[in-house]
C-alpha positions as CSV (number, residue, x, y, z in Angstrom):
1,X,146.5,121.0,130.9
2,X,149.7,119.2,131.7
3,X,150.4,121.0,134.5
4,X,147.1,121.0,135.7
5,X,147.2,116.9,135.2
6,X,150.9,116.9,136.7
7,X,149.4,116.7,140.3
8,X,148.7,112.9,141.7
9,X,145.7,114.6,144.0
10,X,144.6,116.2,140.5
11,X,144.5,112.8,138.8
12,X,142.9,110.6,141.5
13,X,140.3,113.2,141.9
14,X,139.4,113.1,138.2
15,X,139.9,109.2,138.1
16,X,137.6,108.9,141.0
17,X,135.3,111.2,139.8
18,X,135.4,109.8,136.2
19,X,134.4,106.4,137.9
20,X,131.8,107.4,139.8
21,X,130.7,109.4,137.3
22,X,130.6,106.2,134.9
23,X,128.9,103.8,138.1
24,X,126.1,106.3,138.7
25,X,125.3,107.0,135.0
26,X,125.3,103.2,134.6
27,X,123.1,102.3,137.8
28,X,120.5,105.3,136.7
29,X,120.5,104.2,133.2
30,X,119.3,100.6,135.2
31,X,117.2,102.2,137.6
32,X,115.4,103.9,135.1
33,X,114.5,101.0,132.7
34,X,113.4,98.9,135.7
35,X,111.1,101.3,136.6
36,X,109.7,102.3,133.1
37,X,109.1,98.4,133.0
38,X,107.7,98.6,136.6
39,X,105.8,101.2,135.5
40,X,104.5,100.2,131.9
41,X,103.5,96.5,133.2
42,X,100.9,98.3,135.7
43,X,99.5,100.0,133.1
44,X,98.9,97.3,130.8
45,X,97.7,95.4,134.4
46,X,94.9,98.3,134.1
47,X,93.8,98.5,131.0
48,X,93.9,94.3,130.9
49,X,91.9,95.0,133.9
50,X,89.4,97.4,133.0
51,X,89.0,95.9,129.5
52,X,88.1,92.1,130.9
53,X,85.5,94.0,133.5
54,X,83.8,95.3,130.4
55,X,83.9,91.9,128.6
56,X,82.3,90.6,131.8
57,X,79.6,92.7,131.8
58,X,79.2,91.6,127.6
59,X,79.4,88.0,128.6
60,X,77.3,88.1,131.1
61,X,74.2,90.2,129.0
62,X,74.0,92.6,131.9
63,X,73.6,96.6,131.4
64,X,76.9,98.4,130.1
65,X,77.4,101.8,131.9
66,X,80.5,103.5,130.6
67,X,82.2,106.5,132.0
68,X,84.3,109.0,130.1
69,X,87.2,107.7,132.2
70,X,89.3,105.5,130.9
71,X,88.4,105.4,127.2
72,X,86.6,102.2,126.6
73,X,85.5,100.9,122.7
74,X,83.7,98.1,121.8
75,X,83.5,97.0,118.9
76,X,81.9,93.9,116.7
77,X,83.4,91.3,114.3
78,X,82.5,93.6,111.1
79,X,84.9,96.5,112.3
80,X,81.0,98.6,113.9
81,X,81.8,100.4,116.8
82,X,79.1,98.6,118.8
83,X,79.6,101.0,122.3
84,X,82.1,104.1,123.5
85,X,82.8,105.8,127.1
86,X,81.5,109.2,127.4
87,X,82.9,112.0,125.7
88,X,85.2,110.4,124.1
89,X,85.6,112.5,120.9
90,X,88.9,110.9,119.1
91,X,91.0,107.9,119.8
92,X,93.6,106.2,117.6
93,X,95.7,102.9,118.6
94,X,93.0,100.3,118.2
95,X,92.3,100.4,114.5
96,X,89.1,101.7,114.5
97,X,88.5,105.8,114.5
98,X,84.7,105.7,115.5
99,X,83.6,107.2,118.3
100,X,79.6,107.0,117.8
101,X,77.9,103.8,118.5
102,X,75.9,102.1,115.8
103,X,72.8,100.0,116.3
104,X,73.6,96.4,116.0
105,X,71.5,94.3,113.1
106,X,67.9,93.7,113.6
107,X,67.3,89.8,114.5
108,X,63.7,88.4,114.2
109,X,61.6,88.8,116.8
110,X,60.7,85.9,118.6
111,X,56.7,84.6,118.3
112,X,54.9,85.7,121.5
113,X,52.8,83.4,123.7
114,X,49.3,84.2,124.4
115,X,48.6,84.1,127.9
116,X,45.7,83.4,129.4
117,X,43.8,86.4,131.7
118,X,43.6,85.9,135.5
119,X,40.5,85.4,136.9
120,X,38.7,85.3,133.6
121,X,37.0,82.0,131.8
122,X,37.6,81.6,128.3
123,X,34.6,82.2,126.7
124,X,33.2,79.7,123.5
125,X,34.0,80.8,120.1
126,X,30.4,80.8,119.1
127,X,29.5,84.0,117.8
128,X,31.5,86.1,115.5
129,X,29.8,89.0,115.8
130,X,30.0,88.9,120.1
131,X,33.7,88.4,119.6
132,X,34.1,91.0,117.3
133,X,32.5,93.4,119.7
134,X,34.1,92.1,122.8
135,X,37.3,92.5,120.7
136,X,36.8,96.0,119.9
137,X,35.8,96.9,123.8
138,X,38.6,95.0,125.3
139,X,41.2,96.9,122.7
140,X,43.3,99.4,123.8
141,X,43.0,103.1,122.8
142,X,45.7,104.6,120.0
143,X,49.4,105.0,122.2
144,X,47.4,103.3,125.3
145,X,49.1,99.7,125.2
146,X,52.4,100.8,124.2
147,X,52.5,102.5,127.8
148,X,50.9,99.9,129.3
149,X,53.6,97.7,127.6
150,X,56.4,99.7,129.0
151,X,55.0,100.0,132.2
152,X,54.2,96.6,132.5
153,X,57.8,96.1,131.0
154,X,59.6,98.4,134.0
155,X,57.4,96.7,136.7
156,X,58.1,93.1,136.1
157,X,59.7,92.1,139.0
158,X,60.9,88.6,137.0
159,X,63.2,90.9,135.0
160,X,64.5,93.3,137.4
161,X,65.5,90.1,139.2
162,X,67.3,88.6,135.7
163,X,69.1,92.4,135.3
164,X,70.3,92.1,139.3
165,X,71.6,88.5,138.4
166,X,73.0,89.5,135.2
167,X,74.8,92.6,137.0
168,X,76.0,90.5,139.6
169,X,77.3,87.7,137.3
170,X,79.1,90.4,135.7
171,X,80.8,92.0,138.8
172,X,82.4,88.2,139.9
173,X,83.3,87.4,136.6
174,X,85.2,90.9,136.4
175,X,86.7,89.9,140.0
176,X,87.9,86.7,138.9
177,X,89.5,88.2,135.6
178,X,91.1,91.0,137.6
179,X,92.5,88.3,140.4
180,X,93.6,86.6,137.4
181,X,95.6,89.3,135.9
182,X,97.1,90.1,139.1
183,X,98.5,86.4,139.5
184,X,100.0,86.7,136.2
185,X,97.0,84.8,134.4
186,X,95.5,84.8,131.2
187,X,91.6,84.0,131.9
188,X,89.8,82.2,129.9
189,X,86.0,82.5,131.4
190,X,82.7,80.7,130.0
191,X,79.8,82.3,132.3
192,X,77.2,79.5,132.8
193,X,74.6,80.1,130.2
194,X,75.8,83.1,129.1
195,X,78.7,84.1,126.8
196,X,82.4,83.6,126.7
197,X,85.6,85.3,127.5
198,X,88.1,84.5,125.2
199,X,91.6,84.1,126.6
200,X,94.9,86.2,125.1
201,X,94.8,90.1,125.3
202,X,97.0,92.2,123.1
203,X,98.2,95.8,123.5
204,X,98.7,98.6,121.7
205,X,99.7,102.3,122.3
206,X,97.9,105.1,121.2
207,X,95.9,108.6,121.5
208,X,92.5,109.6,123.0
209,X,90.9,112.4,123.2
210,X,88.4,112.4,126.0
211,X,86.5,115.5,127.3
212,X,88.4,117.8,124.8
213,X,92.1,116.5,126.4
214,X,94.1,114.3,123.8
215,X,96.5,111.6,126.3
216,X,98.4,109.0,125.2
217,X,97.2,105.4,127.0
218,X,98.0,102.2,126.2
219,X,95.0,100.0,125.1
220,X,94.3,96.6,125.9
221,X,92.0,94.0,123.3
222,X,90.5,91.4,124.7
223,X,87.7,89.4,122.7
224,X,84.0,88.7,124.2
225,X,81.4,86.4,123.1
226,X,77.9,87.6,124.2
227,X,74.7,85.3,125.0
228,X,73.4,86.7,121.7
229,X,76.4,85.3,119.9
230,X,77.8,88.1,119.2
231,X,81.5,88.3,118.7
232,X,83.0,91.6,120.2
233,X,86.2,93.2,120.7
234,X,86.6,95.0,123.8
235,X,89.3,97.9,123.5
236,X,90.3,99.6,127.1
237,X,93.0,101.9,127.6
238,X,95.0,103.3,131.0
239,X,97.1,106.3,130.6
240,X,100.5,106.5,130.2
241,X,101.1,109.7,131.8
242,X,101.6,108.4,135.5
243,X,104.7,106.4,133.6
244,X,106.3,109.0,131.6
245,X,105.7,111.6,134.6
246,X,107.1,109.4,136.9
247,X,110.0,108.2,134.8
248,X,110.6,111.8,133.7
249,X,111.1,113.5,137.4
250,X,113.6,110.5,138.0
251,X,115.1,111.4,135.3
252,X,115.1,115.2,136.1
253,X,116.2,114.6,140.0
254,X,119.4,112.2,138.7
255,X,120.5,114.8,136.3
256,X,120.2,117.2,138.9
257,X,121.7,115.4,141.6
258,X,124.6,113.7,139.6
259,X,126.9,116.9,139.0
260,X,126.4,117.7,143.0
261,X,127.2,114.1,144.2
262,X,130.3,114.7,141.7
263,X,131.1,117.8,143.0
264,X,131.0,116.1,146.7
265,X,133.3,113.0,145.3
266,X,135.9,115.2,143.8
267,X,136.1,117.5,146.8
268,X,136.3,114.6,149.6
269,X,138.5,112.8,147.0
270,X,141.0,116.0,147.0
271,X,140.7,116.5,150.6
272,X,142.0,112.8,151.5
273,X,144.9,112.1,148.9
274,X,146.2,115.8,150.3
275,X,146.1,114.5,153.6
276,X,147.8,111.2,152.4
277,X,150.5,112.8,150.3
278,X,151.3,115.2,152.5
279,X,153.7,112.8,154.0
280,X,154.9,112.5,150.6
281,X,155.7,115.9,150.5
282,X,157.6,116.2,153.2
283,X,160.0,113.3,152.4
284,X,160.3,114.8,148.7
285,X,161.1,118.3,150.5
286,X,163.6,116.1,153.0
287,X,165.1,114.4,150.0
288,X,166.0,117.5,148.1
289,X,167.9,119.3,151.4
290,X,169.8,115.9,151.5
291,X,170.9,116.3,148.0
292,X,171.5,119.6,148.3
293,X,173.6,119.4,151.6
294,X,175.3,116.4,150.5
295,X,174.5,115.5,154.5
296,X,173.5,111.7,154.3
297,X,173.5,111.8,158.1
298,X,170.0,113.4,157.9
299,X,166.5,111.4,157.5
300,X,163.3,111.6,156.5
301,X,160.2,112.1,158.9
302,X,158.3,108.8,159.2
303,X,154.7,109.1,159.5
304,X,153.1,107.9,163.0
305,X,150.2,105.9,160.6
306,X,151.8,102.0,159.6
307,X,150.9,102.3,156.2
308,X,152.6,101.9,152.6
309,X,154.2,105.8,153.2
310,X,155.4,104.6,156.5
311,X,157.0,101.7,154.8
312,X,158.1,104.2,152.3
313,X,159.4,106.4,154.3
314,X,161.1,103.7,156.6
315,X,163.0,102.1,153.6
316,X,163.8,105.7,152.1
317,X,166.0,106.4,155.7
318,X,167.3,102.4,155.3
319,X,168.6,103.4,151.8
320,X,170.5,106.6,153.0
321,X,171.5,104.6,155.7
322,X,172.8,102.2,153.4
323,X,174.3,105.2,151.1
324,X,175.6,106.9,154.4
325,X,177.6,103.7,155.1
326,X,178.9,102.9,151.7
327,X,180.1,106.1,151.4
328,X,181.6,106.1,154.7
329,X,183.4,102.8,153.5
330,X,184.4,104.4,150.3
331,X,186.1,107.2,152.1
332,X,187.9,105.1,154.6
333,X,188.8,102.4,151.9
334,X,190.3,105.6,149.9
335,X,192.2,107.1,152.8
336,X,193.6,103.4,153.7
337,X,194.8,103.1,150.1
338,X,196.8,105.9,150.0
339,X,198.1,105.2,153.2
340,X,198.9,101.6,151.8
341,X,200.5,102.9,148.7
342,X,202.2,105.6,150.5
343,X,204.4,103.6,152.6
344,X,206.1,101.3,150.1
345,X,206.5,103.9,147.4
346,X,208.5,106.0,150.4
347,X,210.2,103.4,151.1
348,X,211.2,102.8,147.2
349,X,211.7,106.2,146.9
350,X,214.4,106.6,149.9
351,X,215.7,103.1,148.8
352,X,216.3,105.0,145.0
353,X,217.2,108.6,146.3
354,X,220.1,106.4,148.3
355,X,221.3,104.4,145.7
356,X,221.2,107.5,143.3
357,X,223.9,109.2,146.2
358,X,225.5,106.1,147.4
359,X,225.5,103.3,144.7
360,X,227.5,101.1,147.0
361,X,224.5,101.1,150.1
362,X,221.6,100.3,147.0
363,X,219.7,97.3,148.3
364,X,218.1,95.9,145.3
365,X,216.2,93.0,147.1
366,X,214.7,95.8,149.5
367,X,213.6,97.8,146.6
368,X,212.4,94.9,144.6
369,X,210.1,93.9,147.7
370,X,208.7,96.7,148.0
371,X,207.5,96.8,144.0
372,X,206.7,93.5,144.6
373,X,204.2,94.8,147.3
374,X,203.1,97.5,145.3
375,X,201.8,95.6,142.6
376,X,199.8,93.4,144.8
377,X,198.8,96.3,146.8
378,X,197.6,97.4,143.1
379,X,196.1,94.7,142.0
380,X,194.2,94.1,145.3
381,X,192.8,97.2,144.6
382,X,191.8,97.0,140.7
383,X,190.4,93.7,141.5
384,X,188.1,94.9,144.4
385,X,187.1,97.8,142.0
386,X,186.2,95.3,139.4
387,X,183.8,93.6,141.9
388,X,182.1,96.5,143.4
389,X,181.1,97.2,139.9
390,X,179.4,94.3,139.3
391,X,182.3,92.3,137.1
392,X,180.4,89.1,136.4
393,X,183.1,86.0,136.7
394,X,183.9,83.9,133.6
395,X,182.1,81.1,134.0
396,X,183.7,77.6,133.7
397,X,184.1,74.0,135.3
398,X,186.5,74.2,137.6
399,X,187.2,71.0,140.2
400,X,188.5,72.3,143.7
401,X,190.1,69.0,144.4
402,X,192.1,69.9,141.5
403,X,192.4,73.2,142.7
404,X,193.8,72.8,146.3
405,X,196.2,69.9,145.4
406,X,198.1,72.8,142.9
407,X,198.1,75.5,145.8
408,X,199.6,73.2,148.4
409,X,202.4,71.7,146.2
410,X,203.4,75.3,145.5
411,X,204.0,75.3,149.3
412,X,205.7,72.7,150.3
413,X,209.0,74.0,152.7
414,X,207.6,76.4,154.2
415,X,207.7,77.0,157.5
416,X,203.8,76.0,158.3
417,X,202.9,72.8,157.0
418,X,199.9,72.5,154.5
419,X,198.0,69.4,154.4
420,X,195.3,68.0,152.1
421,X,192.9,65.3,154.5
422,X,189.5,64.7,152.8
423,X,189.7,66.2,148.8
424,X,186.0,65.0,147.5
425,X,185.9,65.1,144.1
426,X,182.9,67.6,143.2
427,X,183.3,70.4,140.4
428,X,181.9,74.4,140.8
429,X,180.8,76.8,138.0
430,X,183.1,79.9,138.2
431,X,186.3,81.6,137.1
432,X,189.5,79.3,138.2
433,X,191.7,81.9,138.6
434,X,189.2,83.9,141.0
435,X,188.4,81.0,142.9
436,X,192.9,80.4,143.0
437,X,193.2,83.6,144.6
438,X,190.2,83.1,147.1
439,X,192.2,79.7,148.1
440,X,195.6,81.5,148.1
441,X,194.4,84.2,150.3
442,X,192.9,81.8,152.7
443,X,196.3,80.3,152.8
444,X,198.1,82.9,153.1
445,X,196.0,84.0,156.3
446,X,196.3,80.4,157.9
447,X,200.1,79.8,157.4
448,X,200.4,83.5,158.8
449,X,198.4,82.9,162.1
450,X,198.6,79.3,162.4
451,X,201.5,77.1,165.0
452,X,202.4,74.6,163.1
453,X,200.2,73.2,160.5
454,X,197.1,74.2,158.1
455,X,195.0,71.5,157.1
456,X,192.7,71.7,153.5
457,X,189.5,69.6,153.0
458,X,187.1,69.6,150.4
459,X,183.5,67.7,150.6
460,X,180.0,67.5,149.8
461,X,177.2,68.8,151.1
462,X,173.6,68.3,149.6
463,X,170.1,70.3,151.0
464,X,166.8,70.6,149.3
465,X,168.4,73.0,146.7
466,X,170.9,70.7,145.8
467,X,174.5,69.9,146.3
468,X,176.8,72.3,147.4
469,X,180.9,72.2,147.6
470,X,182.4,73.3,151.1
471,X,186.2,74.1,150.9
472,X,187.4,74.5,154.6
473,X,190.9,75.6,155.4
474,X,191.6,75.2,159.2
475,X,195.1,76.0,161.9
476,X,195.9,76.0,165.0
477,X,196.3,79.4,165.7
478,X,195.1,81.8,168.1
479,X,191.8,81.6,166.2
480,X,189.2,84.9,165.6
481,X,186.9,86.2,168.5
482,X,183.3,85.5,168.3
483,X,182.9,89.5,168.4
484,X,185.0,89.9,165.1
485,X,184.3,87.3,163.3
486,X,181.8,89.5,160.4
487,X,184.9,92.7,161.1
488,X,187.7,90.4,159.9
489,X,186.0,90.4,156.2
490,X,185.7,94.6,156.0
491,X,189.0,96.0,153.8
492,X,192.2,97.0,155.7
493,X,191.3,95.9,158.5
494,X,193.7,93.7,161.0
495,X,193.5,92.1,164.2
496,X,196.8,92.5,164.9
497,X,197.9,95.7,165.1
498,X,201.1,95.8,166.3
499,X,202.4,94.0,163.7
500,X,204.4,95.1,160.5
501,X,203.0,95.1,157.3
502,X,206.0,93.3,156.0
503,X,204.1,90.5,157.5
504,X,200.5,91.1,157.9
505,X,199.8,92.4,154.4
506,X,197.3,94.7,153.7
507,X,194.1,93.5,155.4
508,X,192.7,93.3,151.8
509,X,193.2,89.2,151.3
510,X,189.3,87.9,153.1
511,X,187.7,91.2,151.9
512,X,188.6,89.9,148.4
513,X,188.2,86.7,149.0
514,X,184.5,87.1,150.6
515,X,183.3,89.6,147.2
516,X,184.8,86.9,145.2
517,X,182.7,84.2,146.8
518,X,179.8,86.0,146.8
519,X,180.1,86.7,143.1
520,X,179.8,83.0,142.7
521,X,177.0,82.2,144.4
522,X,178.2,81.3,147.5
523,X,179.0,81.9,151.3
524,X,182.5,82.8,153.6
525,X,182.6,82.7,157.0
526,X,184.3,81.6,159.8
527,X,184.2,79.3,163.2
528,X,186.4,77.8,165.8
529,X,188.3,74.9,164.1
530,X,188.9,71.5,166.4
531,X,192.4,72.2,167.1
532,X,191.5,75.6,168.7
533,X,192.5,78.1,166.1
534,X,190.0,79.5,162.8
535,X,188.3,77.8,160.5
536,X,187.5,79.2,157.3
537,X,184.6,77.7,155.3
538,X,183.5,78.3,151.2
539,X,180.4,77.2,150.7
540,X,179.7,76.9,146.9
541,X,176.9,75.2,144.5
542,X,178.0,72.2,142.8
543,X,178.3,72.9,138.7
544,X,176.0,70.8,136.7
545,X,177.0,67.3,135.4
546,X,178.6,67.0,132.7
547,X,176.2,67.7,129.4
548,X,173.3,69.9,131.7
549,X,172.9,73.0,130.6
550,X,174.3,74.5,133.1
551,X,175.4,74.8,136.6
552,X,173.0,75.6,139.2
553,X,173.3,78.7,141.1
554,X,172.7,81.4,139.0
555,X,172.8,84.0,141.5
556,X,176.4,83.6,141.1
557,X,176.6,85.9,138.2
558,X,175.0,88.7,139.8
């Protein structure tokens, strides 16, 4: 497994899968309970629906047809189912199991009205007997009036018309409620004259069993007061079926769809971070024939895209550049040493083998020179090594005015004057007895190229980082070519190369001095002093005052 995971294409493809994995589950798990709510608020829309058309028809006294289709129950204030839909067999939900209608409680009768006959004159109430009689022929047969009754009853066209009225106060009320609903209304209707819709519905889910099929609907209650008075509860359900089908084959296409939209991620994801590593792969395979060849003339191949492996790839060939060149300098900086060392300690050696033959010809200055010139040549050396490995200075106050006034009274008679003009007193952070030799050096390398003088300033400088010591030590020498001006500072190298070593040194003094410098923060370079010859100037942060934490600069140390 940790192979397998070893690969970067094998991990981006699971972390991308993993994610989208994670996004899709989360986004169908959303998806789904928005449209189970979608869903579940239509349904209760239908049976608040279907349950206020019912209570319309209630309210408004008109005829109650109900289908078997959705299941509809009414029923009264004392828990009597008062009317079911058709074959409607079982239902459970509402809180009341009855599926057969009961008659509702008798109420008296109300007193009839005698009308008078059309086209007939009443006749006096004289004679009992002539009434009786008349009674007895004008009375119907046995079952004869009863028809009549009914017949009369089913022809009246005054109550056909209050049935049509009824029916039609019904169907707008029902209208209205539905309209209602759909806004996102709770209706509360009073039918003029008739009964009363009260407002509020609540819901509850259940089972029905209509036409020998048992469903699961949701039911809606909504309560009705009739033109009788009559306090009802209207119970209507809608199915729930369209909602858990519907919610189910989302459900069913997601889970099918998910591992193949995962299997599509992972392979596109594999297909592109092969493509992008393969750069990758060929500067790892470039790299390891380097290393193997010890060759740091070779480089890697750099992509034609501009992108972070082109950068990679570019800085990868600037590094064995920079390796290529350091180790260049290492092996010409070792072959110059030797060739340094080599000379004095033949010299001492011919100086020793003569003296050992021929005591008298022994010239002890000679041989003392040229130890003397060893041990610099040495020390030169050991101190450059200390710098390339990173040696960080000891840090202290150290005041160049100080400093310079010490190196020129050391050199007073010789043959090139050294002067001290402008000696501003300003203090550095660093080690004294690097920043001696950086001064000596400089010295040195003026007195040796300059005509007749050397002149030493110190002075202050302040920029937006803060205020910086320049040393400058200028002659009037030939001075330096523009063109070698950075070549002057690489080790054993001199200008001048007809001259003897006895007086040129070892083209180690500004190499040291420049390493030095930069140890402490600051710059060395050079320009073309006023009286014609070089200029050398130190640029160094000024140290803290005195009681500050410390200097600025801290790049010094690095």
């Amino acid at each position: 497994m940790r192979g397998a995971l070893g690969s970067v294409r094998a991990r981006a493809t699971i972390g991308a899968s993993v994610v989208v994995a994670l996004a899709l589950v989360l986004a169908g798990a959303v998806v789904l309970g928005v449209l189970g709510d979608n869903l579940r608020e239509q349904t209760t829309l239908q049976a608040d629906v279907r349950a206020r058309e019912v209570a319309a028809r209630l309210a408004a006294g008109a005829r109650l047809e109900l289908d078997d289709d959705p299941p509809v129950q009414v029923v009264d204030e004392d828990g009597r189912v008062r009317a079911v839909s058709e074959d409607l067999t079982r239902i459970t939900g509402t809180g009341h199991a009855g599926v057969r209608a009961v008659a509702p409680p008798e109420r008296p009768a109300p007193t009839p009205t005698a009308r008078p006959t059309p086209g007939r004159t009443p006749e006096r109430d004289d004679d009992p007997d002539e009434r009786d009689g008349q009674d007895e022929r004008d009375a119907p047969e046995e079952g004869e009036g009863e028809g009549r009754a009914d017949a009369d009853e089913d022809a009246d066209p005054e109550d056909d018309a209050a049935r049509e009225a009824a029916d039609e106060a019904a169907e707008d009320a029902a209208e209205e409620a539905a309209e209602a609903i759909e806004r996102g209304e709770s209706p509360h209707q009073v039918l003029p004259g008739q009964g009363e819709i009260h407002d509020g519905a609540t819901h509850h889910e259940g089972f029905a069993t209509v036409d020998g099929e048992r469903r699961e609907y949701r039911f809606a209650a909504v309560r009705v007061t009739t033109p009788l008075d009559e306090s009802l509860t209207v119970y209507a359900g809608a199915p729930l079926a369209t909602e858990r089908d519907a919610v189910g084959t989302v459900r069913r296409a997601m889970l099918i769809g998910l591992p193949a939209l995962l299997a599509v991620v992972a392979a596109v994801t594999w297909l592109v971070t092969r493509r992008a590593l393969r750069p990758v792969e060929g500067i790892r395979r470039e790299m390891a024939a380097i290393t193997a060849s010890a060759d740091l003339s070779r480089r890697v191949p750099e992509p034609q895209a501009r992108d972070e492996v082109a950068r990679l790839a570019v800085t990868t060939n600037e590094t064995l550049a920079a390796l290529e060149g350091s180790v260049e300098r290492q092996r010409r900086f070792v072959a110059d040493a030797s060739h340094e060392l080599r000379s004095p300690i033949a010299s001492l050696r011919t100086q020793l083998e003569v003296g050992v033959a021929h005591p008298e010809l022994l010239d002890p200055e000679g041989a003392v020179a040229d130890v003397v010139r060893l041990q610099h040549l040495a020390a030169d050396l050991l101190l450059l090594a200390r710098l390339d490995v990173g040696e960080r200075p000891v840090r202290g106050r150290v005041a160049l005015a100080e400093l310079v006034r010490a190196q020129v009274a050391r050199r007073v008679g010789d043959r090139v004057v050294v002067r001290a003009d402008e000696l501003a007193d300003i203090d550095v952070s660093g080690s004294r007895g690097q920043l001696a030799r950086v001064l000596g050096n400089l010295l040195d390398n003026a007195q040796r190229h300059a005509e007749r003088a050397v002149e030493v300033s110190v002075r202050r400088e302040r920029d937006a980082r803060g205020a910086w010591a320049v040393l400058a030590v200028a002659d009037d020498g030939a001075g330096v070519p523009e063109a070698e001006r950075e070549r002057i500072f690489e080790r054993f190298v001199r200008l001048d190369d007809a001259r003897s070593r006895d007086d040129g040194g070892a083209g180690l003094g500004l190499a040291i001095a420049r390493d030095v410098v930069a140890r402490h923060g600051g710059t060395l370079t050079v320009r073309e002093a006023p009286a014609g010859g070089a200029c050398f100037e130190v640029r160094l942060p000024g140290a803290a005052p005195a009681g500050a934490p410390g200097a600025r600069g801290a790049g010094a140390e690095g």
